[in-house]
N, CA, C and O atoms as a printed pandas DataFrame, in Angstrom:
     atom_number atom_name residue_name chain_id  residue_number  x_coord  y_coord  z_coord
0              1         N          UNK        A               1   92.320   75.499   94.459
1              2        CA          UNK        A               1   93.745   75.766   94.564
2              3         C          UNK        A               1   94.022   77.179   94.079
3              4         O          UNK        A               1   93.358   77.449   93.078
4              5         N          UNK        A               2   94.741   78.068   94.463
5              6        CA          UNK        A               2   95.713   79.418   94.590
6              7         C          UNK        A               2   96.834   79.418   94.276
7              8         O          UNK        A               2   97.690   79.098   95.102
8              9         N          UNK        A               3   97.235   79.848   92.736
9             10        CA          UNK        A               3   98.814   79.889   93.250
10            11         C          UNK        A               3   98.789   81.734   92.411
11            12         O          UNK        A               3   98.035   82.236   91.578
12            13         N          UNK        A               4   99.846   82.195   93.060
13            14        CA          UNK        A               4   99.982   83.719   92.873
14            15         C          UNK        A               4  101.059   83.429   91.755
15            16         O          UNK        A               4  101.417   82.251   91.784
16            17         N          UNK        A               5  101.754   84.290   90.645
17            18        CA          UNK        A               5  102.485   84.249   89.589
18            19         C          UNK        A               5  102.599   85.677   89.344
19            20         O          UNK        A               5  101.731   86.461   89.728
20            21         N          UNK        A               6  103.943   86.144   88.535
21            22        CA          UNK        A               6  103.929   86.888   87.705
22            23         C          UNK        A               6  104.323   86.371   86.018
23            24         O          UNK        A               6  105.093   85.507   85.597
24            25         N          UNK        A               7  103.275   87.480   85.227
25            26        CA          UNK        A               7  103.602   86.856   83.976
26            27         C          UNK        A               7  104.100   87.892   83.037
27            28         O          UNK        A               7  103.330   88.829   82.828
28            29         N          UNK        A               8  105.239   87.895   82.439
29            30        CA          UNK        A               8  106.359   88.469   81.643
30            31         C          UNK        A               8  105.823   88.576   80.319
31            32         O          UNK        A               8  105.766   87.462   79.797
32            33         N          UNK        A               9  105.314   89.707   79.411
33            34        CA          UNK        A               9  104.760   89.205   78.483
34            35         C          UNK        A               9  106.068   89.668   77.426
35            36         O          UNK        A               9  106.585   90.686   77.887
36            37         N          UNK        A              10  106.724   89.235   76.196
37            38        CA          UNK        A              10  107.180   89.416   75.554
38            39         C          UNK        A              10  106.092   90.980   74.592
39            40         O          UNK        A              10  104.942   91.358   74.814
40            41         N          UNK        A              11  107.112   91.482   73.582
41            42        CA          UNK        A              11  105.939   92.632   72.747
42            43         C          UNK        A              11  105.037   92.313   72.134
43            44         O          UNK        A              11  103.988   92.956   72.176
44            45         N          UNK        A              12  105.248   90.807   71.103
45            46        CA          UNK        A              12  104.459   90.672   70.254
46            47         C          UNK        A              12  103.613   89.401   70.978
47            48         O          UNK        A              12  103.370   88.411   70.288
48            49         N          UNK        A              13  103.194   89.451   72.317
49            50        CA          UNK        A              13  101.759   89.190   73.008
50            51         C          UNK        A              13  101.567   89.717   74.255
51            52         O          UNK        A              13  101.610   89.039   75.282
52            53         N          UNK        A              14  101.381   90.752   74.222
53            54        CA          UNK        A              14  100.505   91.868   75.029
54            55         C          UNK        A              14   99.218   91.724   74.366
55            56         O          UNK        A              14   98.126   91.439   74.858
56            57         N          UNK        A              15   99.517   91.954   73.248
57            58        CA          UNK        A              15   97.654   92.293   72.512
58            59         C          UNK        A              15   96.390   90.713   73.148
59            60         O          UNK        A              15   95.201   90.457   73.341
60            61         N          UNK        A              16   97.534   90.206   73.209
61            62        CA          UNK        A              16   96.632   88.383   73.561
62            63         C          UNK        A              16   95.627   88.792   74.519
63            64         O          UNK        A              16   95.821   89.839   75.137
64            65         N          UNK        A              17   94.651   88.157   74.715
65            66        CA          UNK        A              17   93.289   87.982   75.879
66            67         C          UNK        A              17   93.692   86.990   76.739
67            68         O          UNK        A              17   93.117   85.902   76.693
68            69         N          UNK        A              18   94.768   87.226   77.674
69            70        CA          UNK        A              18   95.073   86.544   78.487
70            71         C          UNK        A              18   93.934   85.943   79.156
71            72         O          UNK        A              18   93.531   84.854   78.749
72            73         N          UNK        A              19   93.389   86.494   80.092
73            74        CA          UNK        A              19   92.299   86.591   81.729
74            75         C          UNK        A              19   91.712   85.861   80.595
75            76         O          UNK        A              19   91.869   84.646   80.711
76            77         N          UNK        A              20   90.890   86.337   79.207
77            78        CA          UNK        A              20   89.959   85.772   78.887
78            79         C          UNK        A              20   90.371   84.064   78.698
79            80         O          UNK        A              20   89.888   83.279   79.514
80            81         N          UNK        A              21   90.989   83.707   77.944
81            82        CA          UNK        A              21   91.312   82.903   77.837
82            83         C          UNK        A              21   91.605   81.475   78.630
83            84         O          UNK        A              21   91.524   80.323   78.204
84            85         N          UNK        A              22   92.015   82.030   80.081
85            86        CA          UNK        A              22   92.158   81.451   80.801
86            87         C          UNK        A              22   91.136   80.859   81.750
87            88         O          UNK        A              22   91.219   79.758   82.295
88            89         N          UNK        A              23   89.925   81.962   81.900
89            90        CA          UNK        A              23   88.456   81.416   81.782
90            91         C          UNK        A              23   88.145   81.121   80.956
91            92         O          UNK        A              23   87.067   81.679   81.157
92            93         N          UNK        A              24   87.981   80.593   79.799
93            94        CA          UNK        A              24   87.294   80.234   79.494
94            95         C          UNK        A              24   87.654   79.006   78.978
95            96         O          UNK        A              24   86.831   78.136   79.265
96            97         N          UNK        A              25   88.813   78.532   78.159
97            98        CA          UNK        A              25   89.848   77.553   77.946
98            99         C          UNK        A              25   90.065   76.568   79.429
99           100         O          UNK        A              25   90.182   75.343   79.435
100          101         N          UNK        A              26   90.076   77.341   80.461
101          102        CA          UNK        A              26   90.829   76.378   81.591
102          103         C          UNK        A              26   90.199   76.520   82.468
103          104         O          UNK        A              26   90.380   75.733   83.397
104          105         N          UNK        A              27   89.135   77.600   82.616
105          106        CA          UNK        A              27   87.961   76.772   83.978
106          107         C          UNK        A              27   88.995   78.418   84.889
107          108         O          UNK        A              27   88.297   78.850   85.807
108          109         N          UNK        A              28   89.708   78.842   84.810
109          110        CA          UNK        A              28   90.534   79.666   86.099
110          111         C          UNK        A              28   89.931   81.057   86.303
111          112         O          UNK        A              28   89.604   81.901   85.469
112          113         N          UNK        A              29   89.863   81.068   87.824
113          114        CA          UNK        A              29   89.843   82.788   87.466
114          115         C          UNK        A              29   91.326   83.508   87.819
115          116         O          UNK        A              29   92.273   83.019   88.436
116          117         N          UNK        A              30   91.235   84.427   87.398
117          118        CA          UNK        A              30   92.560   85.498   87.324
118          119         C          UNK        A              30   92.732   86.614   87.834
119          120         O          UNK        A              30   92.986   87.670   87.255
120          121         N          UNK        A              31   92.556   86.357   89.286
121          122        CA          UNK        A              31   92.610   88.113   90.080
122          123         C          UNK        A              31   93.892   89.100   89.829
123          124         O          UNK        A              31   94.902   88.967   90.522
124          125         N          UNK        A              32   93.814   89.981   88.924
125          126        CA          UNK        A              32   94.964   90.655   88.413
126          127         C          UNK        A              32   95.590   91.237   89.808
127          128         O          UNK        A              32   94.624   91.311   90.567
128          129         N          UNK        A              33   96.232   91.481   90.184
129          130        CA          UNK        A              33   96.817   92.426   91.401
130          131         C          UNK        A              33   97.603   93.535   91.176
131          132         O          UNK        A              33   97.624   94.495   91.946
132          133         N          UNK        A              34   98.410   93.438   89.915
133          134        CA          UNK        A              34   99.325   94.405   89.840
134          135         C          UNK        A              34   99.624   94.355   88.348
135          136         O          UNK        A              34  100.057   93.377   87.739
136          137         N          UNK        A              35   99.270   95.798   87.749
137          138        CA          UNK        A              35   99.668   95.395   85.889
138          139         C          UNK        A              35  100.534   96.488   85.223
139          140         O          UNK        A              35  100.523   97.671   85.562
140          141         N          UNK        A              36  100.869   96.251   84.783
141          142        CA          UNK        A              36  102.339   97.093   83.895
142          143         C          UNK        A              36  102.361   96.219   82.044
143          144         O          UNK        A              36  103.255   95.534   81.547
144          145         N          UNK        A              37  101.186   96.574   81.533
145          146        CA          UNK        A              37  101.157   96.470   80.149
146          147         C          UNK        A              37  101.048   97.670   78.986
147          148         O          UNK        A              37  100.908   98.670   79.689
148          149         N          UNK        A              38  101.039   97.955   78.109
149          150        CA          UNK        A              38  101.308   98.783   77.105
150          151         C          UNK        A              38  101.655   98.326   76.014
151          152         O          UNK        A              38  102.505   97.450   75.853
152          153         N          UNK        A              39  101.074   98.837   75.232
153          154        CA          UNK        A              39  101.290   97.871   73.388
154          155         C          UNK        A              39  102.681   98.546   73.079
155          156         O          UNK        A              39  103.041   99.700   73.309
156          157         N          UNK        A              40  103.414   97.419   72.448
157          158        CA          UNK        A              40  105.083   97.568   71.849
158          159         C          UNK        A              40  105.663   97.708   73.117
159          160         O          UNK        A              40  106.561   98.543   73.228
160          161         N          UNK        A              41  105.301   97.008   74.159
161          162        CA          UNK        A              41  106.518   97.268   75.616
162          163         C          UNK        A              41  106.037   95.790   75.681
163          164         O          UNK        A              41  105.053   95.261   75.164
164          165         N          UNK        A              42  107.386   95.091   76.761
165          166        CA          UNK        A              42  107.247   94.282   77.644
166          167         C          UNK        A              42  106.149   94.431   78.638
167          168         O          UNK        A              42  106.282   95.594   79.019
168          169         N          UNK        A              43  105.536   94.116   79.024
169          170        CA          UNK        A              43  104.489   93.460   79.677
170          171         C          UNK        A              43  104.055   92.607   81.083
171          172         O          UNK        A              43  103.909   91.386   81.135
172          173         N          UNK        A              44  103.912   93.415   82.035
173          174        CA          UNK        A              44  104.166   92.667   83.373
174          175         C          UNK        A              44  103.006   92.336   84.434
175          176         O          UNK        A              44  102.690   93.296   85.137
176          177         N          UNK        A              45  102.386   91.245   84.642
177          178        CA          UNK        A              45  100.803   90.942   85.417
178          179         C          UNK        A              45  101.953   90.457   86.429
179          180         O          UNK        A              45  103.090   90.023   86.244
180          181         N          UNK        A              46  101.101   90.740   87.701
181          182        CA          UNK        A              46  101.154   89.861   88.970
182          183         C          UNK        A              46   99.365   89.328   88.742
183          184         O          UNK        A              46   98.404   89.987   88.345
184          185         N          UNK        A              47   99.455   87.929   89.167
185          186        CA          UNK        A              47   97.944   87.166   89.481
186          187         C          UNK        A              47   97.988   86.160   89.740
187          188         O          UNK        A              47   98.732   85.224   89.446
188          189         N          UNK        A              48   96.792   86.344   90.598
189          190        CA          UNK        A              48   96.395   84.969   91.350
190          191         C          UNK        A              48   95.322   84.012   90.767
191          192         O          UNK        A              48   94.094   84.070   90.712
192          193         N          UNK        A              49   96.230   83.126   90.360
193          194        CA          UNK        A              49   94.983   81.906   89.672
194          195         C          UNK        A              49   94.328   81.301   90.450
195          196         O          UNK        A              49   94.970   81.037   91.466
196          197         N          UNK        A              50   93.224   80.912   90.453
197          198        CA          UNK        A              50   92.543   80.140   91.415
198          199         C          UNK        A              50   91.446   78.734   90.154
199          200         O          UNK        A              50   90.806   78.924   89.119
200          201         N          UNK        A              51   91.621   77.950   90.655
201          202        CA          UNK        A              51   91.033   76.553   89.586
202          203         C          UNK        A              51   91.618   75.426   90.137
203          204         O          UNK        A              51   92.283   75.368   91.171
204          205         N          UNK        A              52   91.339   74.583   89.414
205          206        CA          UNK        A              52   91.504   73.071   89.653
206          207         C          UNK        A              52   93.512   73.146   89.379
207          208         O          UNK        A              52   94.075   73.726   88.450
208          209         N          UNK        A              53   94.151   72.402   90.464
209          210        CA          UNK        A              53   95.509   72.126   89.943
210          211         C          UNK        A              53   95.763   71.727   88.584
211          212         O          UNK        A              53   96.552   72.427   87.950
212          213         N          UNK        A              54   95.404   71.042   88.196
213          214        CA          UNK        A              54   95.690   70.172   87.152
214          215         C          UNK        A              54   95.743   71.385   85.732
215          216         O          UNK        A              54   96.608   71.401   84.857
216          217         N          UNK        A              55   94.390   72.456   85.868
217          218        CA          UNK        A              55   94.047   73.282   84.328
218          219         C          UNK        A              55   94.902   74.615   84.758
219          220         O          UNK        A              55   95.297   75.462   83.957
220          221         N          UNK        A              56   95.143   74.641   86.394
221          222        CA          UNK        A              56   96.411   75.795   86.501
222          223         C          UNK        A              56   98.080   74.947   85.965
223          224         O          UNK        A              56   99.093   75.515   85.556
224          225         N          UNK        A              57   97.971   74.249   86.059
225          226        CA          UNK        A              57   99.234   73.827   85.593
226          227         C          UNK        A              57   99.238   73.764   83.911
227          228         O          UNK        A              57  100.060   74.377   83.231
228          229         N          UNK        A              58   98.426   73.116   83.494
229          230        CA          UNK        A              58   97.820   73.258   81.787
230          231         C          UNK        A              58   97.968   74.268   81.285
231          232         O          UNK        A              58   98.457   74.386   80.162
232          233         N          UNK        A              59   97.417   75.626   82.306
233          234        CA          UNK        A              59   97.159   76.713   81.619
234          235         C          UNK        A              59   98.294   77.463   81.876
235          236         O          UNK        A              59   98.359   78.465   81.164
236          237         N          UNK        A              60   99.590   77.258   82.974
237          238        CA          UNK        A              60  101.063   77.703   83.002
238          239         C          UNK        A              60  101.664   77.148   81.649
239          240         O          UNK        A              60  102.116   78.071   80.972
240          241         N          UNK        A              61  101.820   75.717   80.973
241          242        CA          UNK        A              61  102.405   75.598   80.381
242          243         C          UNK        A              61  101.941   75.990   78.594
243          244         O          UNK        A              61  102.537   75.752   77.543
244          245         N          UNK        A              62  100.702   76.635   78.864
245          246        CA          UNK        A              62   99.779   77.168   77.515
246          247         C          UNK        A              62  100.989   78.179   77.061
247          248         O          UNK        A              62  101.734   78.217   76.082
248          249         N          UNK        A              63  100.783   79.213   78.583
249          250        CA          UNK        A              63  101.191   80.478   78.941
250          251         C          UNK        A              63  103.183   80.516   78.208
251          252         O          UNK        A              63  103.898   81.359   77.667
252          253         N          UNK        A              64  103.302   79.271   78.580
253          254        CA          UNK        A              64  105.193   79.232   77.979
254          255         C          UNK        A              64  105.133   78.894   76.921
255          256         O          UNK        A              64  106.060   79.276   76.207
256          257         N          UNK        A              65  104.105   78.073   76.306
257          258        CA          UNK        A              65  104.018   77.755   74.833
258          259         C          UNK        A              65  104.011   79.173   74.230
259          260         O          UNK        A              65  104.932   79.473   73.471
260          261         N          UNK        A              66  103.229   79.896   74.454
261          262        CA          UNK        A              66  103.241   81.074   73.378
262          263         C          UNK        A              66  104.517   82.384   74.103
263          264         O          UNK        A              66  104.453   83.606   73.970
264          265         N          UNK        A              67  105.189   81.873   74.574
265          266        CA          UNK        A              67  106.714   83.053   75.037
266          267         C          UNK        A              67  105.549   83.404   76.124
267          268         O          UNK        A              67  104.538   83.595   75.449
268          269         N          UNK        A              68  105.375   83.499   76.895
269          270        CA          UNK        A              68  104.847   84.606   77.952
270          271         C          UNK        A              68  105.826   83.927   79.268
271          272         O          UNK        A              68  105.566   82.739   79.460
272          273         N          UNK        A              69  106.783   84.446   80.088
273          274        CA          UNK        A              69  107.251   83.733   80.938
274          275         C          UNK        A              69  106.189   83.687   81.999
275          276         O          UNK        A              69  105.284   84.517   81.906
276          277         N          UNK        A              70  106.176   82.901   82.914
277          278        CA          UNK        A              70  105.724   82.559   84.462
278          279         C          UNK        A              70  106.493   82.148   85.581
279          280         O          UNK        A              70  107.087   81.074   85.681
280          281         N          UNK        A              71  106.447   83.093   86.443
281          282        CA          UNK        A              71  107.550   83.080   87.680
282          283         C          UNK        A              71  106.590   82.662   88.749
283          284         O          UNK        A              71  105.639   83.409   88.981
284          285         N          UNK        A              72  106.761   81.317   89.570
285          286        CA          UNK        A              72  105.974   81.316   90.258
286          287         C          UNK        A              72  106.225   82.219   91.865
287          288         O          UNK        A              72  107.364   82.170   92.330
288          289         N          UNK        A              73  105.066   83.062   92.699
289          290        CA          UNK        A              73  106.071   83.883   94.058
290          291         C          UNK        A              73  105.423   82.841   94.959
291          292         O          UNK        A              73  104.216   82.611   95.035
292          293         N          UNK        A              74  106.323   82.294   95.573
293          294        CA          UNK        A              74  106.917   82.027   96.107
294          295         C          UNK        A              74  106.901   82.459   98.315
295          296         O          UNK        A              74  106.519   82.001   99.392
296          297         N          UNK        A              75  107.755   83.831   97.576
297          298        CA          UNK        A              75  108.195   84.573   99.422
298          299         C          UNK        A              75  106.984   85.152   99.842
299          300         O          UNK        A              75  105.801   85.078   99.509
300          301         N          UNK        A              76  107.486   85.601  100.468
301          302        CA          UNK        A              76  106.586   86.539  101.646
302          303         C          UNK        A              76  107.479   87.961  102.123
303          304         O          UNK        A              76  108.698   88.018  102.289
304          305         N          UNK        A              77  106.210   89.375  102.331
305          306        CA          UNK        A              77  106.493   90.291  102.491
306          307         C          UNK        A              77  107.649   90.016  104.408
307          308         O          UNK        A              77  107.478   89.314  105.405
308          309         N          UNK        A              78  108.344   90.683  104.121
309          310        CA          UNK        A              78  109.012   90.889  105.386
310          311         C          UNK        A              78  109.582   92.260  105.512
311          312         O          UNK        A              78  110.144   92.936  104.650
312          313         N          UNK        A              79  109.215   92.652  107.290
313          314        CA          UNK        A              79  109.234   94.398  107.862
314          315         C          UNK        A              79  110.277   94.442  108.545
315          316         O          UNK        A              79  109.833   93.932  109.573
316          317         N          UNK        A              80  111.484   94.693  108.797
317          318        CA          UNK        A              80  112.594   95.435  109.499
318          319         C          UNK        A              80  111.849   96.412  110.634
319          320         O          UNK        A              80  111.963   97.633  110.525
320          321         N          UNK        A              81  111.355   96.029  111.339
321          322        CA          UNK        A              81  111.095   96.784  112.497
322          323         C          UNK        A              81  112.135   97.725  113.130
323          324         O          UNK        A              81  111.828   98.709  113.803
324          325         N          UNK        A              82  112.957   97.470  112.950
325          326        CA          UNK        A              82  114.138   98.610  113.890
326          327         C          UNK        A              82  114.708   99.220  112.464
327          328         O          UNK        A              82  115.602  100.064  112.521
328          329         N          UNK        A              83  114.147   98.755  111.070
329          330        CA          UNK        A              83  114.056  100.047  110.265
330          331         C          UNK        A              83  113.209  100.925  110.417
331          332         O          UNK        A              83  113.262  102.150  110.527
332          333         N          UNK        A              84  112.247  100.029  110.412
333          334        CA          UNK        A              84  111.019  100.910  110.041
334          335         C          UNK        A              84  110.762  102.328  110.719
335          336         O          UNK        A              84  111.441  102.546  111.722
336          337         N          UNK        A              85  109.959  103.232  110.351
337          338        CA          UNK        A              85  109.760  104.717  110.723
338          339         C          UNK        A              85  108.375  104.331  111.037
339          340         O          UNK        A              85  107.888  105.392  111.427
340          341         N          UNK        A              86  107.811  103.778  111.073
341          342        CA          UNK        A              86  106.016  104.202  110.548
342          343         C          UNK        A              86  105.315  105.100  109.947
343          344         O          UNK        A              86  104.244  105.504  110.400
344          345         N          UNK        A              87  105.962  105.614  108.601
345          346        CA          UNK        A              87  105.548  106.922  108.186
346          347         C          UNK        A              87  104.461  105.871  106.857
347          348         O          UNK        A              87  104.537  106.234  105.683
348          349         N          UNK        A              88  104.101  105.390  106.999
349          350        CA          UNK        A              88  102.934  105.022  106.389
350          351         C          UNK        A              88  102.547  105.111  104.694
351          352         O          UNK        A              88  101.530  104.988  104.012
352          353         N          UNK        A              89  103.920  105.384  104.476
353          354        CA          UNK        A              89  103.731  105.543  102.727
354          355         C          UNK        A              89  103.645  104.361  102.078
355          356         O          UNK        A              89  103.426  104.371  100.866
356          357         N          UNK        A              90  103.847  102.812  102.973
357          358        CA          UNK        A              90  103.322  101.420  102.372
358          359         C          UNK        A              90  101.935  101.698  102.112
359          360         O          UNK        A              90  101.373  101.544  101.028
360          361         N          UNK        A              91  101.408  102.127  103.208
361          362        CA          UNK        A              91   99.866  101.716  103.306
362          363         C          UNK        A              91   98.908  102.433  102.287
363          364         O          UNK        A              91   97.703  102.189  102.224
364          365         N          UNK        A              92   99.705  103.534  101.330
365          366        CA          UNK        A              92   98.811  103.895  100.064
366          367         C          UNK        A              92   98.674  103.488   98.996
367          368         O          UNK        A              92   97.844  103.761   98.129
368          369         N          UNK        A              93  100.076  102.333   99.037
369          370        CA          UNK        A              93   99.912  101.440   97.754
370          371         C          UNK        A              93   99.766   99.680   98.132
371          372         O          UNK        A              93  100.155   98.715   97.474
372          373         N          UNK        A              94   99.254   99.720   99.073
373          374        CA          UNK        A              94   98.899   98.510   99.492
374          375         C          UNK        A              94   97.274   97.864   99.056
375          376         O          UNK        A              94   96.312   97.686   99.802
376          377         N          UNK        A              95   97.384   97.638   97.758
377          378        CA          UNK        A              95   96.103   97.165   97.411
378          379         C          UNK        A              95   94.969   96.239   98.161
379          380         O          UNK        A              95   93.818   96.185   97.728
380          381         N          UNK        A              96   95.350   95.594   99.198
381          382        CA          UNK        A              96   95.018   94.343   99.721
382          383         C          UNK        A              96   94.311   94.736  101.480
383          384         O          UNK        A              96   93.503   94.063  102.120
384          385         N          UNK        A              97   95.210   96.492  102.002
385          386        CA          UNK        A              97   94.955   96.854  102.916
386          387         C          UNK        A              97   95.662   95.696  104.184
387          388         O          UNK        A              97   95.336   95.495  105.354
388          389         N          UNK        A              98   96.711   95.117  103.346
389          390        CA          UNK        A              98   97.702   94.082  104.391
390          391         C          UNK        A              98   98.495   94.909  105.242
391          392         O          UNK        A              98   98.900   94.425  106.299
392          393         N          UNK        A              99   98.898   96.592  104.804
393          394        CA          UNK        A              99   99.720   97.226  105.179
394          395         C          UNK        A              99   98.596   98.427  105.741
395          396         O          UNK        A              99   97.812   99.048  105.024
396          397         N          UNK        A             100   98.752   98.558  107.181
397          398        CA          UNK        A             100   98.061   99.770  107.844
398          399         C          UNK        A             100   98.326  100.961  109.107
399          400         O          UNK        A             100   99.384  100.609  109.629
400          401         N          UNK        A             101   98.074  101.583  109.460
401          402        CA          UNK        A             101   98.728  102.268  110.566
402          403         C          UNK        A             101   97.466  102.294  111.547
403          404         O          UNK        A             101   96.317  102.686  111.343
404          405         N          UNK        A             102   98.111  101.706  112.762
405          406        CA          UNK        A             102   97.126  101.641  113.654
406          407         C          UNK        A             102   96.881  103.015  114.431
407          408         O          UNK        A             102   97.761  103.788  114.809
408          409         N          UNK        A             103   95.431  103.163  114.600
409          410        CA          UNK        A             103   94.706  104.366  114.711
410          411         C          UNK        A             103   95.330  105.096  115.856
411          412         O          UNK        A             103   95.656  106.269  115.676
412          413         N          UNK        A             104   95.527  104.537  116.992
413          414        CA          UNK        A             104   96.002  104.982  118.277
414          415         C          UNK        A             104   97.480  105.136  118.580
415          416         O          UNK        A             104   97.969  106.166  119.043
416          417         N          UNK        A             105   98.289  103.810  118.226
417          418        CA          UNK        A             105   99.491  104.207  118.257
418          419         C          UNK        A             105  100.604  104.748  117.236
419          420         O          UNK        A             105  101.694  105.223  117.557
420          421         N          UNK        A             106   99.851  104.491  115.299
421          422        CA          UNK        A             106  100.068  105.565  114.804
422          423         C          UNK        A             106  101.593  104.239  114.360
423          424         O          UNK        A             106  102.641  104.607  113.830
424          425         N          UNK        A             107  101.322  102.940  114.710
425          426        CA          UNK        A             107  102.605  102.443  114.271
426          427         C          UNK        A             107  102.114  101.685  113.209
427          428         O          UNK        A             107  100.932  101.416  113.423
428          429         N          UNK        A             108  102.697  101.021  111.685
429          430        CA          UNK        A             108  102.515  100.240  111.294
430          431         C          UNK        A             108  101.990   98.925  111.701
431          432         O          UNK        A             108  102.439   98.511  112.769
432          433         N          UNK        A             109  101.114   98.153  111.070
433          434        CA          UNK        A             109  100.479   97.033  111.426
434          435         C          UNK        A             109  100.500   96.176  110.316
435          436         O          UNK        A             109  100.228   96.796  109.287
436          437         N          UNK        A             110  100.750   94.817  110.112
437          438        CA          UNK        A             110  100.880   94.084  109.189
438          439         C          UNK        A             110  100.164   92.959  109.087
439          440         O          UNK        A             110  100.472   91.921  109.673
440          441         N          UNK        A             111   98.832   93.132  108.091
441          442        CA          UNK        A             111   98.037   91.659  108.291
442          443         C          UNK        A             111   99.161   90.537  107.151
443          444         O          UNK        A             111   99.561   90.946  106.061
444          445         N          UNK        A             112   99.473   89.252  107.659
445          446        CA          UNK        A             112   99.759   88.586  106.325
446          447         C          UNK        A             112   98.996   87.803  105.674
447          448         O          UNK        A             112   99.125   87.575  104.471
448          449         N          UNK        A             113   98.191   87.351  106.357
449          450        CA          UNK        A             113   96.833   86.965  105.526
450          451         C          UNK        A             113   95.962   87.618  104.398
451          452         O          UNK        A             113   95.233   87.148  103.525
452          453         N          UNK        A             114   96.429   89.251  104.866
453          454        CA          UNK        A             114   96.039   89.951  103.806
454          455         C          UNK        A             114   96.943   89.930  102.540
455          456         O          UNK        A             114   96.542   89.858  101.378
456          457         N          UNK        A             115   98.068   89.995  102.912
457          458        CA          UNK        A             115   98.874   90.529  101.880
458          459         C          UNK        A             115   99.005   89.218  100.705
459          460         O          UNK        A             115   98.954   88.025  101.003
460          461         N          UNK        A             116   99.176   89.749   99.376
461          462        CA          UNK        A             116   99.354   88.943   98.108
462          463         C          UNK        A             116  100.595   89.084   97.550
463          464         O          UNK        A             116  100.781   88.594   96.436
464          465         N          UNK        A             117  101.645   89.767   98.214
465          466        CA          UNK        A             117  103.245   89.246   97.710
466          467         C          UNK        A             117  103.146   90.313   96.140
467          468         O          UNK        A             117  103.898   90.095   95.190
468          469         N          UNK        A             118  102.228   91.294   96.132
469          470        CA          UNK        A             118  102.328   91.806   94.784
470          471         C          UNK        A             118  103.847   92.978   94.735
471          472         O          UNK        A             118  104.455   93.426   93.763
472          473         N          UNK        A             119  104.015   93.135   95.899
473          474        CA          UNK        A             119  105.498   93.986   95.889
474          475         C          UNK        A             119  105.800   94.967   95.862
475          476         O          UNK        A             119  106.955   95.379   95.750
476          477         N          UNK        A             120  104.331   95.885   96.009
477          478        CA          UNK        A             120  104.659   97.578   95.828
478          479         C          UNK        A             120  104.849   98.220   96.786
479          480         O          UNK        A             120  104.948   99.442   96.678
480          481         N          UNK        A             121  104.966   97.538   98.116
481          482        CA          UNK        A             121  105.461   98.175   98.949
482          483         C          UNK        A             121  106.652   98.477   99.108
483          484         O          UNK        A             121  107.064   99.516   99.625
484          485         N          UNK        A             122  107.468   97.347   98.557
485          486        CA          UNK        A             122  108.861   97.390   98.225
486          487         C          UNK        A             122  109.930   98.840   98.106
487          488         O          UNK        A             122  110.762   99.335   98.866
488          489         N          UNK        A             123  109.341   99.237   96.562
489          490        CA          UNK        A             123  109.807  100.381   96.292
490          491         C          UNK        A             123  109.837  101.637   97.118
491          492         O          UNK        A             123  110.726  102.453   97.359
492          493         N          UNK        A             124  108.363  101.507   97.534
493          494        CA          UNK        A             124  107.802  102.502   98.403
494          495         C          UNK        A             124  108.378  102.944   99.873
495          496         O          UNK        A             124  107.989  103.903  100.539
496          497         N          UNK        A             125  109.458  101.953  100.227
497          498        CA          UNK        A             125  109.509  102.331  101.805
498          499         C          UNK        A             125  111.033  103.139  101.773
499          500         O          UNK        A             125  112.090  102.560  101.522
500          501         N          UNK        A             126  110.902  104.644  102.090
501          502        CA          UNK        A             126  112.183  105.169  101.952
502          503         C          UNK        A             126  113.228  104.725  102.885
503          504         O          UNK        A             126  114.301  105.293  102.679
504          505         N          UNK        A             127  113.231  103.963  103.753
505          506        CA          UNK        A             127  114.475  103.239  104.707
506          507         C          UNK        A             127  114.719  102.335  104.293
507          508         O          UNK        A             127  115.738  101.848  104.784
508          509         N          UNK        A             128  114.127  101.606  103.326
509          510        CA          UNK        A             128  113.741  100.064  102.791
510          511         C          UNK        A             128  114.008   98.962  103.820
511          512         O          UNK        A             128  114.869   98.092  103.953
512          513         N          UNK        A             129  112.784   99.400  104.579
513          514        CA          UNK        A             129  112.934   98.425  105.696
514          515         C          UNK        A             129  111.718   96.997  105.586
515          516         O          UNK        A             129  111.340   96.252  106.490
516          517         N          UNK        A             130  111.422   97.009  104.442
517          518        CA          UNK        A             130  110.841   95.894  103.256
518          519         C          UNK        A             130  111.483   94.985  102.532
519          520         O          UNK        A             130  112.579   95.316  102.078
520          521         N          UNK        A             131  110.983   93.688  102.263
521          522        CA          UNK        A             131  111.834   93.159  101.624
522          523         C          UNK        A             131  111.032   91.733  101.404
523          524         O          UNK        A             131  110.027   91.244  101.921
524          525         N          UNK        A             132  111.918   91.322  100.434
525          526        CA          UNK        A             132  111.015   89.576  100.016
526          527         C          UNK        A             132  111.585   88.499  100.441
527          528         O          UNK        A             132  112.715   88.112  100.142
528          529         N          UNK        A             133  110.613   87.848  101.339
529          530        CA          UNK        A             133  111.936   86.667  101.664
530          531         C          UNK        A             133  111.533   85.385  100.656
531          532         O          UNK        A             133  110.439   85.134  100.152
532          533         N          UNK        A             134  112.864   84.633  100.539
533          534        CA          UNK        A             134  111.620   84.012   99.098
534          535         C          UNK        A             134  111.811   82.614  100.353
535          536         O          UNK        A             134  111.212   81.551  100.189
C-alpha cells in the first residue's frame, strides 16, 4: 500500500528521526519528495509511505501523538491548456519528470502516472495554468 502525505512538523520536532523511525518501528519506507526543514522553523515533508496498511495507519497516528500534523493528498495535478504557454519552466522542478516538453512539437506533455502531487509546479507556472484538484 501507497499513500502520499504531507507532514507539518511543529519547532520543537524537526530534530526527531522521522524516516528513521518509521523504518524501523513500522516496517515503512519513506520516499521523501519534497522537504522544507530547518532547526527552530516549522518544518514541511511531502512523502510517500509505502508498507502494510495497518503500520501506515499506526505510524500516522504515532506521527499526531508527538504534534507532527499529517495531511493526507488526496488531488491530482491539473493543466489549463488554453492557459498554458508551453514555456517549460514546470519541467525544471518536476522531480518525477511527470512534467516534459515534447521534443518535436516543443508543447508540454503530462505523464500522470508519473507525477506524485508534490506541488512545485504550482508556484512555478507564470500564467498559473496549474492547479490541484482535490
Amino acid at each position: 500500500m501507497k499513500k502520499r502525505v504531507t507532514l507539518t512538523f511543529p519547532k520543537n520536532t524537526v530534530h526527531l528521526p522521522i524516516a528513521y523511525r518509521l523504518a524501523k518501528d513500522f516496517n515503512i519506507a519513506a520516499n521523501i519528495i519534497r522537504a522544507q526543514v530547518a532547526p527552530n522553523q516549522v518544518g514541511k515533508l511531502v512523502v510517500q509511505l509505502q508498507g502494510d496498511i495497518d503500520e501506515i495507519d499506526a505510524a500516522i497516528e504515532w506521527m499526531r501523538g508527538i504534534e507532527i500534523q499529517v495531511s493526507q493528498m488526496s488531488g491530482e495535478i491539473a493543466i489549463d491548456e488554453n492557459l498554458c504557454v508551453d514555456c517549460g519552466l514546470c519541467t525544471g522542478v518536476c522531480p518525477t519528470e511527470a512534467l516534459t516538453l515534447d521534443r518535436e512539437t516543443f508543447r508540454l506533455k503530462f505523464l500522470r502516472s508519473r507525477c506524485v502531487v508534490c506541488e512545485q509546479c504550482i508556484p512555478t507556472c507564470p500564467v498559473e495554468a496549474i492547479s490541484i484538484n482535490l
